[in-house]
LOGULO-931231 format. One record per residue: x negated, y, z negated of N, C-alpha, C, O, CB in turn; residue in three letters. Coordinates in steps of 0.05 Angstrom, whole numbers, plus 5000, padded with zeros to 4 digits. Atoms other than C-alpha are relative to their C-alpha. Last residue first. Glycine has a CB too. Layout:
<recs>
XYZXYZXYZXYZXYZALA
...
</recs>
This chain:
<recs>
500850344994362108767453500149884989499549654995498249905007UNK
497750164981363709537456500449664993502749584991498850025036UNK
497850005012359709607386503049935014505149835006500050224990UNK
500350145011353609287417502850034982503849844970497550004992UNK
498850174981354809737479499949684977500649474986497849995035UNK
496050064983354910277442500549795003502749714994501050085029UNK
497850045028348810117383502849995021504749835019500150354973UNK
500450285012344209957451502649994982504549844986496949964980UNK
499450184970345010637484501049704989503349634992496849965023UNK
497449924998344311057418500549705013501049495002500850315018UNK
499049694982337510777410502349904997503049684990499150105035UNK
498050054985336410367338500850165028502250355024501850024984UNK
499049874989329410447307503049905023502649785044497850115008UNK
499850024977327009867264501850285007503550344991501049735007UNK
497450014992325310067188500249995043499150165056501550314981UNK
498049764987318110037194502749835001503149615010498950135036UNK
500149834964313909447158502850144994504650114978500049735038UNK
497050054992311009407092501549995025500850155041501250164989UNK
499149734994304109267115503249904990504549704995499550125037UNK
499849944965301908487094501750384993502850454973503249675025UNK
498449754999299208237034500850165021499050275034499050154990UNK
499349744977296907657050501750124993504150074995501049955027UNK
498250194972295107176984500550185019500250405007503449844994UNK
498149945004291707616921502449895025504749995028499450264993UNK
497949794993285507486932503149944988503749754974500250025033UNK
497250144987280806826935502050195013503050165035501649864976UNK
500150124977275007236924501549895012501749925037498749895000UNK
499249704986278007646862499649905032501249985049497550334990UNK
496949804998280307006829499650095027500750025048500450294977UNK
498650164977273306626846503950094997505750035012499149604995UNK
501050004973269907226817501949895015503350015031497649855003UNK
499049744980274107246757499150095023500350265035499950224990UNK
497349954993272506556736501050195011502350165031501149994985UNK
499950214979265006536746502650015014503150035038499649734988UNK
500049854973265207166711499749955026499650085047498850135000UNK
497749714987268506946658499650075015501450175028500650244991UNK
497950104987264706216654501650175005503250125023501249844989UNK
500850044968257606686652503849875003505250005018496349705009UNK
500549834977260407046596500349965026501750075044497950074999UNK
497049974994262206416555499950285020501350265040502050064967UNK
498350194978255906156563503050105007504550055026500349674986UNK
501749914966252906856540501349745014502449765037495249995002UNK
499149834995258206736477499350105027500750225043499850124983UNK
497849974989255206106459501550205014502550095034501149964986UNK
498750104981249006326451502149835017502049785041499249995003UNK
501649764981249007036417501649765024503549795039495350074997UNK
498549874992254006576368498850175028500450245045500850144978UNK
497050264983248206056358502750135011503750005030501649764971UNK
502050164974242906606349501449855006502049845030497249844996UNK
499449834986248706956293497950005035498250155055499950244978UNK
496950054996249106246262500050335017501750315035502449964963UNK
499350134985241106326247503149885018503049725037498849904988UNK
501249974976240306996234500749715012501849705035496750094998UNK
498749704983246006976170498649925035500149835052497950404981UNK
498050074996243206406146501050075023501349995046501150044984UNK
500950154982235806596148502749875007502649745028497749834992UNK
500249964972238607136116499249935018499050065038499650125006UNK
502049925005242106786054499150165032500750145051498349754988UNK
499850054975249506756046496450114994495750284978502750185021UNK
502050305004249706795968500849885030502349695031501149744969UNK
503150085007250907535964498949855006496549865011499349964981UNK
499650215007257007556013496749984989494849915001501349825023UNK
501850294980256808226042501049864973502249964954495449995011UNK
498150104985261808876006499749625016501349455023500150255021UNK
498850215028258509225953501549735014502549555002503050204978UNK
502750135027253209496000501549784988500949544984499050274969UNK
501050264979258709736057498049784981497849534983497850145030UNK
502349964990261110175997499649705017500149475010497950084975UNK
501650195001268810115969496750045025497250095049502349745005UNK
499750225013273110675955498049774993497249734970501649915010UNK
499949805024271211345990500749734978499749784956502950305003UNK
501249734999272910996057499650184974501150384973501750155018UNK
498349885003273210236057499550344982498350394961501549804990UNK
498050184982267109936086503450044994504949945010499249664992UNK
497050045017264110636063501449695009503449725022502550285011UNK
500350165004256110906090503449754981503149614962497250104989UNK
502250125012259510896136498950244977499850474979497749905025UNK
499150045028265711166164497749904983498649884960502349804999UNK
499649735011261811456222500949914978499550004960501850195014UNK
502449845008258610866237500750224993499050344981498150045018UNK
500550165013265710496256497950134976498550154952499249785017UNK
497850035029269511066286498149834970498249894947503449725012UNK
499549735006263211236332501550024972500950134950501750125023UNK
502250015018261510416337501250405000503550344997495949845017UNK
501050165025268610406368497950064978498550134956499249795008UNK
498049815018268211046411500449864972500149954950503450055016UNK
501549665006261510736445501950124974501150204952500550265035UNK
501450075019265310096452498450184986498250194962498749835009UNK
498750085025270610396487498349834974499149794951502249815010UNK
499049875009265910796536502049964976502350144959500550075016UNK
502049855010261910216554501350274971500850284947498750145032UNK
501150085028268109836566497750144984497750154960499149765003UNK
498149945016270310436615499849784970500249864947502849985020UNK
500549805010264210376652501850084971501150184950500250185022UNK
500550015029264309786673499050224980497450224962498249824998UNK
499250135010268409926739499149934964500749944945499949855020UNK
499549935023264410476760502349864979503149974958500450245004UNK
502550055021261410186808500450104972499050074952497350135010UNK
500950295000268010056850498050014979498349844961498949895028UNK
497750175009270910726843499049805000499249764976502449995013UNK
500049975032263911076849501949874993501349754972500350254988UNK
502050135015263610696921500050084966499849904949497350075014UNK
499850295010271310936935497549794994498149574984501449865019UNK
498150015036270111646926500049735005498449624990503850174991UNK
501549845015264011686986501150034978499850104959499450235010UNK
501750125011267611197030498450014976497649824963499050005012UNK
501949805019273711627039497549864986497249904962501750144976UNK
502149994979277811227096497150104985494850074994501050225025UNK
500250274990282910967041497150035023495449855025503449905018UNK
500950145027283211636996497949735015495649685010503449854979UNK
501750024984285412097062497549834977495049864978499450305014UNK
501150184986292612107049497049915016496949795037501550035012UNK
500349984971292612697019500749865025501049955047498350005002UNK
497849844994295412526955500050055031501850015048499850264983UNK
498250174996290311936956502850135013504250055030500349864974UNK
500050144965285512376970501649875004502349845027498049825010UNK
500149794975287612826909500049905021501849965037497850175003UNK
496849924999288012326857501150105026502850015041500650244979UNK
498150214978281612066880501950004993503349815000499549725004UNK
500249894970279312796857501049665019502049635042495850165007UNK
498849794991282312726795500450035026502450105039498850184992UNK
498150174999280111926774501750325009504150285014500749784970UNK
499650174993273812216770502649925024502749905048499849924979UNK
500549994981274112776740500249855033500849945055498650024991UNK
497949904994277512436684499750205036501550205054500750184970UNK
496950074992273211906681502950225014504550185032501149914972UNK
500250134975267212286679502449945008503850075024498649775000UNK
499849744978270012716627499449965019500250125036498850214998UNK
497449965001271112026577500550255025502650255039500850094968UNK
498950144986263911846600503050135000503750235021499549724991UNK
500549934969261012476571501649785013503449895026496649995011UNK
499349644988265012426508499750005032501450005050497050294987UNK
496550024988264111666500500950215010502250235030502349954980UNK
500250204984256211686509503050045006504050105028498749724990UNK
499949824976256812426463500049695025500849795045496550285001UNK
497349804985259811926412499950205026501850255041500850214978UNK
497450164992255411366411501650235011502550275033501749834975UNK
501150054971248611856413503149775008503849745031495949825000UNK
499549714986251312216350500349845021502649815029497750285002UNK
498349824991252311526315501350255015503650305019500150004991UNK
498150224988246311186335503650065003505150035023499549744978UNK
501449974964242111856313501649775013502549865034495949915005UNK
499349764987245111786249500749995027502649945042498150164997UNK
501350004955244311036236501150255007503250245021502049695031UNK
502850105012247511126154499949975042501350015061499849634970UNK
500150284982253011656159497649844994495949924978499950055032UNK
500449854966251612186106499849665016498649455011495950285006UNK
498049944996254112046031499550025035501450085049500850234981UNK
498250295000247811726006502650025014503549805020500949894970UNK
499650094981245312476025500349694993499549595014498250105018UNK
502650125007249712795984498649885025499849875046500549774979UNK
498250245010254913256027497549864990495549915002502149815025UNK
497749955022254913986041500049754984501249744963503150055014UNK
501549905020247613936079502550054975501950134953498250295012UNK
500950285016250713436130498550214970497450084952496949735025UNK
502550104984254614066157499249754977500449694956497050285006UNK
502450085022261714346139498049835021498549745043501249784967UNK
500150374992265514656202497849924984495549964990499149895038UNK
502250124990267815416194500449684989502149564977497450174989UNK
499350205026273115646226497449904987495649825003501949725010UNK
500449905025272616256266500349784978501149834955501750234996UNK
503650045002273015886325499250204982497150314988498050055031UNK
501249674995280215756318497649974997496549784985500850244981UNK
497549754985284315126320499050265002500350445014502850074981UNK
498149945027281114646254501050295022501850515013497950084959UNK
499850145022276614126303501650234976501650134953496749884994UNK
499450334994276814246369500650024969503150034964497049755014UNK
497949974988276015086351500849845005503149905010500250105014UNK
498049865019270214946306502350065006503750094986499450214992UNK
499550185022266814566356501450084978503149914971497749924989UNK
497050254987268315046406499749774979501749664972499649825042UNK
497950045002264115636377502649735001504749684989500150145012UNK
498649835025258315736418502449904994503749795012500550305006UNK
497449714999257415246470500450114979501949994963503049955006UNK
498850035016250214766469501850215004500950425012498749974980UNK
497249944983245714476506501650024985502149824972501249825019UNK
497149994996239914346450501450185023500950425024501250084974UNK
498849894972233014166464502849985002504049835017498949855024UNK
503149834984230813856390502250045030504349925034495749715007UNK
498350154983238713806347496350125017495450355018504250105011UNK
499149864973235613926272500249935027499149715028498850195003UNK
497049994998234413556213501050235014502650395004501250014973UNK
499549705005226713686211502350064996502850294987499350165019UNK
502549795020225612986194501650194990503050224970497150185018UNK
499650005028232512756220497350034982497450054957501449764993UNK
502650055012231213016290500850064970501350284960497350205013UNK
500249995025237212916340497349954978496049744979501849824996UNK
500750145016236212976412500750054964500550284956497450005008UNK
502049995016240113406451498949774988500549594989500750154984UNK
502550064989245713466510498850114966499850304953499050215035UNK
500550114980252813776498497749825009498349715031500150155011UNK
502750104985252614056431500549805023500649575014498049864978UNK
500850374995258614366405498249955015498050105035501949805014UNK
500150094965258014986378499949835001498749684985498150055018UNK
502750114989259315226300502049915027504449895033498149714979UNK
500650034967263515826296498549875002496449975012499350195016UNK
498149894990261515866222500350055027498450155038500150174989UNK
500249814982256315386203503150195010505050055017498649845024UNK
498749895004253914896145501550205016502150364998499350034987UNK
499249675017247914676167502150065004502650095028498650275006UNK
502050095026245013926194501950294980502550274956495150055007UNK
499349655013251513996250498149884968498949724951505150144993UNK
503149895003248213316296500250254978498150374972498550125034UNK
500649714984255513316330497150064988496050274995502550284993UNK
500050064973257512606315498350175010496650115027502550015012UNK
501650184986254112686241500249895029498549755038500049814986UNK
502149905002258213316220497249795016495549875032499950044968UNK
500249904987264312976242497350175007496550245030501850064997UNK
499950194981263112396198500150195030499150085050502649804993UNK
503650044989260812836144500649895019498549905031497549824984UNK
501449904985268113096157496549934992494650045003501050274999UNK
502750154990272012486153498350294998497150265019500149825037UNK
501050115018278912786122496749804993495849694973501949904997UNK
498649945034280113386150499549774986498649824963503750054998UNK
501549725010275013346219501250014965499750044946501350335022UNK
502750055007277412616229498750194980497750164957498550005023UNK
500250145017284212876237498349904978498549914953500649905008UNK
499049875013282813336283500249914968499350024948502250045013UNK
502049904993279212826329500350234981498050324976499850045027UNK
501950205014284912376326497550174991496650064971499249755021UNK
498850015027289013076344498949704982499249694957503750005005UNK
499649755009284713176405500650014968499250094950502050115017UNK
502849915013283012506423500050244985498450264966498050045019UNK
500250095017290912386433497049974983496749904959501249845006UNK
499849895016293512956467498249834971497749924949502850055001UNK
497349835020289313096500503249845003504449845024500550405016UNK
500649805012283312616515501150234985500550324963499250075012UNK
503350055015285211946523499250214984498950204959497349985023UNK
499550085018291912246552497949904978497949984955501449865008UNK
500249725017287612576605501749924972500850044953501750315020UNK
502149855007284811876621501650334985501150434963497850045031UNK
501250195030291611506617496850164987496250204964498949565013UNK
498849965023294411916664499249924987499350084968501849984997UNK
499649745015288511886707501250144988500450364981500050115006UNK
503049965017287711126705500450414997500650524976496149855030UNK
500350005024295411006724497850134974498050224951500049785002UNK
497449825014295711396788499549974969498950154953503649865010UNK
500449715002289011166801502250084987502250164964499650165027UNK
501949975011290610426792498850294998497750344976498549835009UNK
498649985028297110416818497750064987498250244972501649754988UNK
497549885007295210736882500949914977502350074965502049985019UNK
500549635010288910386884502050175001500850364993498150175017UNK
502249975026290809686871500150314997501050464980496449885007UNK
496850025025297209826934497749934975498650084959503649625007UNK
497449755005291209996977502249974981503050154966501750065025UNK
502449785009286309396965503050285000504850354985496250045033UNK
500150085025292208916981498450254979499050364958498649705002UNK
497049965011293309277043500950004970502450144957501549795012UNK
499249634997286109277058501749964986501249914963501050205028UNK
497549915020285008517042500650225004502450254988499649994972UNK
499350274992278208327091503449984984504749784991497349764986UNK
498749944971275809077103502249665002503649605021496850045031UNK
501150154991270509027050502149835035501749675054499349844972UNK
501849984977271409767037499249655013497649655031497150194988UNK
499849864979278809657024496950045008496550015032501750264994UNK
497850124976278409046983499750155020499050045041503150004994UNK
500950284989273209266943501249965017500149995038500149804986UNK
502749884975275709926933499649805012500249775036496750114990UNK
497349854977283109566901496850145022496650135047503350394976UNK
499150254978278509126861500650125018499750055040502349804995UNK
503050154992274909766831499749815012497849755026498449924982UNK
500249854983282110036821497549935013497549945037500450254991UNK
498650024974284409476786498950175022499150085045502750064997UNK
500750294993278209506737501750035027500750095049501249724975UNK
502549974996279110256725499449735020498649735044498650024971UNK
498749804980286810206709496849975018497149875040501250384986UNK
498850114987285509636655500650155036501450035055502149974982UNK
501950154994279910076627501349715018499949565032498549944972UNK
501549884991283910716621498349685009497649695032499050254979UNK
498149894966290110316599497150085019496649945038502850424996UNK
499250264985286110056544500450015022499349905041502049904993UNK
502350184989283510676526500349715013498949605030498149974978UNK
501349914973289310966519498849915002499449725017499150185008UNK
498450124972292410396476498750245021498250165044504350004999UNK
500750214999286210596425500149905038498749865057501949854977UNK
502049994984288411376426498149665009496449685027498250234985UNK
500149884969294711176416497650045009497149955031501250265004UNK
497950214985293610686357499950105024498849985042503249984989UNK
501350074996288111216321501649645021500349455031498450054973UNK
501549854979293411706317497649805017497349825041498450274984UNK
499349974979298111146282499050205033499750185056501850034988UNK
499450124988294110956241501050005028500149915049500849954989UNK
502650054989291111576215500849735017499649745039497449964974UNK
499849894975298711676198497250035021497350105045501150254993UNK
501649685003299311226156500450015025501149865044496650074987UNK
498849704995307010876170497050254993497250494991503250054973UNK
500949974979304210176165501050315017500950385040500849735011UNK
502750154986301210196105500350075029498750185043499949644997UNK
501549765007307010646074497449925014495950105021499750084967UNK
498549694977312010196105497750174995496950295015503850214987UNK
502450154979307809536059501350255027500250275049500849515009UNK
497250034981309110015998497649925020495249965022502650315009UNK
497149935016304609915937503050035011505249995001499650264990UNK
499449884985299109455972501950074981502949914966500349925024UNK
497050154990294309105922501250235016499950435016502549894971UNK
498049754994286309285910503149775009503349545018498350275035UNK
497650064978282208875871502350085012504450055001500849874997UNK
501349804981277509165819501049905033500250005054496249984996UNK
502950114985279508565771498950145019497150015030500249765014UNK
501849975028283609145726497449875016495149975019501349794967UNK
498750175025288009235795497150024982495150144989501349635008UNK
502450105015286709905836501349804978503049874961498050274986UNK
500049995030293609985874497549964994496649805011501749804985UNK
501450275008295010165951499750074968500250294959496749945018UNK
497650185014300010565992498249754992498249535002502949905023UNK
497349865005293710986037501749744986500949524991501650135032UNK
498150205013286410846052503250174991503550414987498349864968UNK
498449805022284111276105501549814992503249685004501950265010UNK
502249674994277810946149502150164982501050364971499550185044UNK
503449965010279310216112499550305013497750425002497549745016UNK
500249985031286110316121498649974993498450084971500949894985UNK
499449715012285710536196501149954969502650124959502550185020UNK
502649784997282609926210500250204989498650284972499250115024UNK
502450145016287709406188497750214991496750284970498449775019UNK
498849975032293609856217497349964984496150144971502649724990UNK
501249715015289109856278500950074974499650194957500750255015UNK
502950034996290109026286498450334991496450374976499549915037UNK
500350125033296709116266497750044999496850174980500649694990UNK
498849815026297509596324500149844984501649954967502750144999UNK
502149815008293209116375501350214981499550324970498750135026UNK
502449975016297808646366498550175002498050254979498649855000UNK
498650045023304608986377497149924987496250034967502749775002UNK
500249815012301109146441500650074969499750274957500950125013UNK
502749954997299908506463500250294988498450324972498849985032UNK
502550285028306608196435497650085005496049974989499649565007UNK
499549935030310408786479498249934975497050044957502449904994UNK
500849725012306908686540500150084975498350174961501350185010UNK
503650055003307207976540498950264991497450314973498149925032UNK
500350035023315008206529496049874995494549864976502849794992UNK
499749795018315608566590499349964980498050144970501950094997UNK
503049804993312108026635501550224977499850264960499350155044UNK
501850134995318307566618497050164992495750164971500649935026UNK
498949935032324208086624495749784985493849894975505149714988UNK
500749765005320508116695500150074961498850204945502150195020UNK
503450044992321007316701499150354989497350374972499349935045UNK
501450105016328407416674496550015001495050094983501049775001UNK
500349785016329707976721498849844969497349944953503250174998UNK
502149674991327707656778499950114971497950204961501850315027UNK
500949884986330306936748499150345010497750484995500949905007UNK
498149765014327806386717500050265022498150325037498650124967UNK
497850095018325505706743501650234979503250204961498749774982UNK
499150084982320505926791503549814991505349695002497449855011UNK
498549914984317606416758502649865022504249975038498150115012UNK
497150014993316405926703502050195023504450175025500950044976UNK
498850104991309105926696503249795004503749555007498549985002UNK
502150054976305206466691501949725014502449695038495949914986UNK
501249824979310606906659498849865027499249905051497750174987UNK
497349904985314006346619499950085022501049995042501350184990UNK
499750304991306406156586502850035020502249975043500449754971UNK
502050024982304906876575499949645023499049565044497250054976UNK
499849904969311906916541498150025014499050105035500950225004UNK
498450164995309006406485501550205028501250115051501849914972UNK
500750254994302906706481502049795009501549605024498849924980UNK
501449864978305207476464498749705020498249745043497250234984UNK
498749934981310407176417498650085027499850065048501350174990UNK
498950214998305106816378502950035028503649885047500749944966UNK
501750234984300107246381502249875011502349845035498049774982UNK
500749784971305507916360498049755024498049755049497050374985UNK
497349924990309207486303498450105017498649895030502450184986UNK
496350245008304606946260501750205018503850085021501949994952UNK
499850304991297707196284501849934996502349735010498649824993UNK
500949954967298708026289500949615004502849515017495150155008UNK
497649954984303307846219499350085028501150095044501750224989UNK
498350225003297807576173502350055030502649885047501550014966UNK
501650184978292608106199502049754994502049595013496049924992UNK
499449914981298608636168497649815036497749815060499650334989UNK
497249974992298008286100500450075033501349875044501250254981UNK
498850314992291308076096502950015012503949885031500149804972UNK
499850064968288908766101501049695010501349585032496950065015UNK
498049864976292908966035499149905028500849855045499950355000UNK
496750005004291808405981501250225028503250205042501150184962UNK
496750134977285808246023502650014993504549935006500349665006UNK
497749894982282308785999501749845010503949875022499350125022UNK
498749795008278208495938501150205019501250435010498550114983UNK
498550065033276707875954501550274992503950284988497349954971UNK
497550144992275907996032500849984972503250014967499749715017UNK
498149744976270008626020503149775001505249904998497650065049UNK
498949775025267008105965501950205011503950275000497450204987UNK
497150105013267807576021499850184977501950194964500549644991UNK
498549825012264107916075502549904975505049954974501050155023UNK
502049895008259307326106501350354982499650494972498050015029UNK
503150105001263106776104497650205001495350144993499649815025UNK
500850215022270606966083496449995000495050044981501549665009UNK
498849885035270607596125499249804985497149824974503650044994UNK
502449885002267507226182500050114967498950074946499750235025UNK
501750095025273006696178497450164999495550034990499249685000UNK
498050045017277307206221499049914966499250014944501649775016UNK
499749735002271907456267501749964971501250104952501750165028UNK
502450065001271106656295499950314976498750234956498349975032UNK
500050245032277806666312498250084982499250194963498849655005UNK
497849915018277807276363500749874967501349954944502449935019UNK
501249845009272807026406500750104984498850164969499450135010UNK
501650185008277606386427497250194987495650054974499449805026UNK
500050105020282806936424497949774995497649714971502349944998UNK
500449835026279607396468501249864975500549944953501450305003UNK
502449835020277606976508500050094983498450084965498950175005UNK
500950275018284706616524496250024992495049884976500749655025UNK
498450095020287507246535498749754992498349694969503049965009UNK
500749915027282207416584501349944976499849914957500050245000UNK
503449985006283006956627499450074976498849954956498350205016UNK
499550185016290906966628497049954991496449894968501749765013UNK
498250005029290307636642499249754993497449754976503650025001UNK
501749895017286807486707499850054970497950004956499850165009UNK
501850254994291507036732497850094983496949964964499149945032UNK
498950145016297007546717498249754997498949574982502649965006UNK
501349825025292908056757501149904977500550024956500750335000UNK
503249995001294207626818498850034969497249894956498850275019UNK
500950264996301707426812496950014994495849874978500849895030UNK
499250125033302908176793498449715000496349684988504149944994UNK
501749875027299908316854500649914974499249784958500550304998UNK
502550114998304707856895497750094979497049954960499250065027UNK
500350305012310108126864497849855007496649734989502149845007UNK
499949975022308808806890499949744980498149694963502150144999UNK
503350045009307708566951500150014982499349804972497950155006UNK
501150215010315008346954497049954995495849764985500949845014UNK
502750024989318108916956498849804997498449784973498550164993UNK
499450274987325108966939498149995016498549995040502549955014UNK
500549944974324209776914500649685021501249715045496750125000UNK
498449755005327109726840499350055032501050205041498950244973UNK
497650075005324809006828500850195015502050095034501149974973UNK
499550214987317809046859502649975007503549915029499149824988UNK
500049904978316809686827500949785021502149865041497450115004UNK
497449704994318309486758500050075031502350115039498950374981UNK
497650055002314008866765502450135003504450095017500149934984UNK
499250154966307909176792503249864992505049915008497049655012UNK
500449834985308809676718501149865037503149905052496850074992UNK
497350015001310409006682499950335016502250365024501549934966UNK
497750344989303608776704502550135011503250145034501449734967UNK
499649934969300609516690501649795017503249815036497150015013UNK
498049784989302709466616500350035031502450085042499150284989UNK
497149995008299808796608501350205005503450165018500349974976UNK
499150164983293208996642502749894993504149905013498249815004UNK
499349774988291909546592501649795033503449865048496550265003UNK
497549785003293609036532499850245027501750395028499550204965UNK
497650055011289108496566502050204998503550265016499649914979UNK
499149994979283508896592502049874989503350054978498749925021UNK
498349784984283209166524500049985024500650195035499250264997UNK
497249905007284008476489499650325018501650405031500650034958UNK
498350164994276808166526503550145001504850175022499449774979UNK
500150004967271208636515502949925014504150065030497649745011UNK
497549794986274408716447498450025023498950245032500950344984UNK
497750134999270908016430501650255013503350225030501049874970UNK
500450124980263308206442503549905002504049785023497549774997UNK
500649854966263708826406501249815024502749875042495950035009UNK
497549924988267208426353499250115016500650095036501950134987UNK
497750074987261407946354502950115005504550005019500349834991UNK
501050144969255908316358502949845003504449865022496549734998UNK
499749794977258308826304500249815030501549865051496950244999UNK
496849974991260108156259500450205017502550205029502050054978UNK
497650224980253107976269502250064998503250025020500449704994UNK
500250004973249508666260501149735011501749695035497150055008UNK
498649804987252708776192499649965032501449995047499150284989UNK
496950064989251108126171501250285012503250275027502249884972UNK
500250244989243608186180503550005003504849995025498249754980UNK
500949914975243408916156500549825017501149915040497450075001UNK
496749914992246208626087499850115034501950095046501250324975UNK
497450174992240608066089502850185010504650115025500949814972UNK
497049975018234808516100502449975010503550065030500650254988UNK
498249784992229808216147502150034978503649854969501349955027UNK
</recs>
C-alpha cells in the first residue's frame, strides 16, 4: 500500500477518533456553567444537582481526549516531520500555548469544580465551572488558529532552508479564517453537547424512573441545541462558507460536484458524483442558490473544477462532496428538529409527546457524525495542500517511516482505542443509570387564607 496514503489514514483515524471526546467537553462546559447560572440566580437546587451529573461526565471525556490527544502531537514528528520541520516555526507556537495556558488552566479548575464544592463557596464553585469553560474554549481556539493557517496562511516568512517563520504572532492569531472557522467549530460543540443532554433528558422521561430530572435536561438542552443549531448555520456557516468560496474555490467546486464553470449555478441536494463523465448522475437540484450562498446574488458566477489544473482539484472527490451534503442534510435535521420540540415544550406538551422524544433520544449520535463530516469537508477540501497553496500533502510524510511501519502502529492504535471505547461507554452508562440523585418537583409556594394570616397576626 502506498506509504503517503498510509499516514494520511492514521492520523485521520486518530484525530477523528480524538475530537469525539473535546466537543462534548467544550459544549458541555458552557452548559455546566449555564446549570450553574440558574441555580445561583433562582436558589434551586436541582440545578446544582445537574451540574453535579454532567460534571461527571465531563470529567470522562476530558481525560479521553487528552489521553487521545497526546498521541496526535508526536504524530507530526513520526510520521509528518517534513510538514513539522518546516512549519513549526508558526504552528508550534500557538500548539505551545493550548498545552502550557488553556490545558493547564482548564485541568486545574476541573479538579476545584469536581472536587472542592465543599470547601469553596456558591459563587466560588460557580467562579470554578466558569473558568473550565474558559480553558476549554481557549483550547479549542489555538487548536483552530493551527488549522486555519494551514487552510489560509497569513503573518509568515519563507526562510532560504524552505522553512517557514511567523512575522507577527497577533497577525496569526487575528486571521480572520480563524476566527470564522472558531465560531462555527464552538457551534458545533454546543450543538452536540445540547443533543446528548437532551437524549438523557428523553430517556429519563420516557423511562418514567427520573422524570423531573429528564425535564430540566430537556429544557436546557432544546433551548440550548436550537440556538446553537441556527447559529451553526447563519450566521456562522454562512460567512465560513463565504469565505471558503473567495479563497478555497476548487474546494467549493468539489463540495457541490460544479465540473463547469456556471452562472447561477444550483446547489445540488441529492446526486451521485461521476468523475469519468464529471458530472452530478440523478441530480436534485435549485437553480441559482449556490451562487447566492456563496458571493450574495445569483447572478454570480461560481468557478467549476474545469477552471483549475487537475493536480489542483481536491484529491477523494466523491468523499468530499458526500462529507459535506452528510453535514448539510444533518445540520437541517437538527434544526428542524430541535424547532418543533421547541414548540412542545413552549406548549407544554413536550413531556407527554412520545413521537418527538424517541427522535430526541436516537438522535443523540448524530451530531458527532455531523462534526466529523464538516471536518473531513474542511480537511479534503484543502487538499491536495497540507498548507494551502504553499506546501503539498506529498512533500509533507516522513520518507523513512516505512509502510509496514506506518500499518502496523496504526493496527495497535485501531486497538487500543476500541478498548478505550468500550471503557467510555461502560463509564457513561453507569453515570446515566445511576442518575443524577432525586430530583424532586420544585414545589408550590404555599397558599395563605385570609382567616389564618389574622388570627396569626392577632396572636
Amino acid at each position: 500500500m502506498d506509504v503517503l496514503l498510509l499516514h494520511r489514514i492514521h492520523f485521520a483515524f486518530t484525530v477523528t477518533f480524538h475530537y469525539l471526546f473535546p466537543q462534548l467537553t467544550m459544549g458541555l462546559a458552557l452548559l455546566i456553567v449555564v446549570l450553574k447560572t440558574l441555580g445561583l440566580i433562582r436558589g434551586d437546587e436541582r440545578y446544582s444537582q445537574a451540574s453535579r451529573f454532567w460534571a461527571r461526565i465531563l470529567a470522562i471525556n476530558f481525560v479521553l481526549g487528552v489521553v487521545t490527544g497526546i498521541p496526535m502531537e508526536f504524530q507530526f514528528g513520526t510520521n509528518w516531520s517534513e510538514f513539522a520541520r518546516r512549519t513549526g516555526g508558526v504552528i508550534g507556537q500557538p500548539l505551545a500555548m493550548e498545552g502550557v495556558f488553556s490545558f493547564f488552566l482548564e485541568s486545574t479548575f476541573l479538579g476545584l469544580f469536581l472536587f472542592g464544592e465543599k470547601r469553596l463557596s456558591r459563587w466560588q464553585h460557580w467562579g470554578a465551572a466558569f473558568m473550565v469553560f474558559v480553558g476549554s474554549w481557549i483550547s479549542g481556539f489555538f487548536i483552530v488558529v493551527t488549522d486555519a493557517w494551514m487552510q489560509h496562511p497569513v503573518a509568515y516568512r519563507l526562510l532560504p532552508n524552505g522553512s517557514f517563520e511567523v512575522t507577527s504572532f497577533w497577525g496569526l492569531l487575528l486571521n480572520p479564517w480563524a476566527w470564522l472557522q472558531y465560531a462555527h467549530t464552538m457551534c458545533g460543540s454546543v450543538v452536540t453537547a445540547a443533543f446528548v443532554m437532551s437524549a438523557v433528558g428523553a430517556f429519563y422521561v420516557l423511562d418514567k424512573r427520573r422524570a423531573e430530572a429528564g425535564k430540566l435536561f430537556l429544557r436546557v438542552g432544546i433551548i440550548a441545541g436550537l440556538l446553537s443549531c441556527i447559529a451553526q448555520i447563519f450566521p456562522t456557516g454562512d460567512l465560513h462558507g463565504r469565505y471558503v468560496a473567495r479563497y478555497q474555490p476548487a474546494a467549493i467546486a468539489g463540495m457541490e460536484g460544479l465540473f463547469r464553470t456556471q452562472t447561477g449555478a444550483p446547489i445540488v441536494l441529492l446526486g451521485q458524483p461521476d468523475m469519468e463523465q464529471q458530472r452530478i448522475d440523478n441530480p436534485l437540484a435549485v437553480n441559482d442558490v449556490l451562487s447566492f450562498l456563496a458571493y450574495g446574488t445569483t447572478a454570480a458566477e461560481v468557478k467549476g473544477l474545469d477552471q483549475f489544473p487537475r493536480d489542483q482539484w481536491p484529491t477523494t472527490l466523491p468523499l468530499l462532496y458526500y462529507s459535506y451534503h452528510i453535514m448539510a442534510g444533518l445540520g437541517t435535521y437538527f434544526v428542524l428538529l430541535m424547532a418543533i420540540a421547541a414548540i412542545l415544550l413552549w406548549r407544554g406538551k413536550l413531556y407527554s409527546s412520545g413521537w418527538i422524544l424517541w427522535p430526541i433520544l436516537l438522535s443523540f449520535p448524530l451530531p458527532y457524525i455531523a462534526n466529523t463530516a464538516g471536518w473531513m469537508t474542511a480537511e479534503i477540501g484543502r487538499q491536495p495542500w497540507v498548507v494551502y497553496g504553499l506546501m503539498r500533502t506529498a512533500d509533507g510524510y516522513s520518507k523513512y517511516v516505512s509502510a509496514g511501519n506506518s500499518l502496523f502502529t496504526l493496527l495497535g492504535f485501531m486497538g487500543i482505542y476500541s478498548l478505550l471505547s468500550v471503557l467510555w461507554i461502560v463509564l457513561v452508562y453507569r453515570i446515566i443509570e445511576s442518575g443524577p440523585g432525586a430530583i424532586q418537583p420544585r414545589p408550590a409556594p404555599l397558599a395563605v387564607k385570609p382567616e389564618s394570616a389574622r388570627k396569626a397576626v392577632t396572636t
